[in-house]
C-alpha positions in Angstrom: -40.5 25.0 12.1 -41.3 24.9 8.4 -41.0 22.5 6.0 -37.4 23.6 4.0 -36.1 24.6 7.8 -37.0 21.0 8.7 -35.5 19.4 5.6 -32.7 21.5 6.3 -32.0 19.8 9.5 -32.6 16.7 8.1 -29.3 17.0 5.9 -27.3 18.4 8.5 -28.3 15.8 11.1 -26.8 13.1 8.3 -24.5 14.5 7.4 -23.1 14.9 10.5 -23.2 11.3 11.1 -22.0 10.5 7.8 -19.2 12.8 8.5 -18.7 10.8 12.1 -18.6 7.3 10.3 -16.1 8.2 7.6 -13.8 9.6 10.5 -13.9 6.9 12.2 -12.9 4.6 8.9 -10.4 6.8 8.1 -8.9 6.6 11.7 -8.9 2.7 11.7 -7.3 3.1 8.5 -4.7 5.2 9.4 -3.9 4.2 12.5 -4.9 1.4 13.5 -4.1 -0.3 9.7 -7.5 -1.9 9.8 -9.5 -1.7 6.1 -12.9 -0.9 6.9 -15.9 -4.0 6.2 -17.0 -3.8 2.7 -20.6 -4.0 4.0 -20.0 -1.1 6.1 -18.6 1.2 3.1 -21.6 -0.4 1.2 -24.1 1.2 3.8 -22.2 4.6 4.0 -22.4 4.6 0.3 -26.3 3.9 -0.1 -26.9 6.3 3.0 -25.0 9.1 1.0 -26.8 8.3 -2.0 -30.5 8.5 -0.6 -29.1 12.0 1.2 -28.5 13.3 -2.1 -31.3 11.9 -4.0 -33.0 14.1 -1.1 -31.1 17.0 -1.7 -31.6 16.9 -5.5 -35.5 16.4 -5.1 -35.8 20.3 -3.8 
């Protein structure tokens, strides 16, 4: 696999867990009336941030 195809898969592997988390946050939100932990938005937030510090490094 080359590099770009292998950064490629990078993003969508997090961003499909990023994608998972929020869900799940918007679901406890919703539903269950439950605010999420600030440390955990906190950690969602630097994860996304470091995704697109990657994405704007190409």
């Amino acid at each position: 696999m080359t590099d770009i195809k292998q950064k490629k898969e990078n993003v969508k592997m997090h961003l499909k867990h990023l994608r998972q988390n929020l869900k799940k946050m918007h679901l406890e939100v919703t539903e269950e009336l439950i605010l999420p932990n600030p440390d955990d938005v906190k950690e969602l937030m630097n994860k996304m941030d470091k995704l697109l510090k990657l994405i704007e490094s190409k």
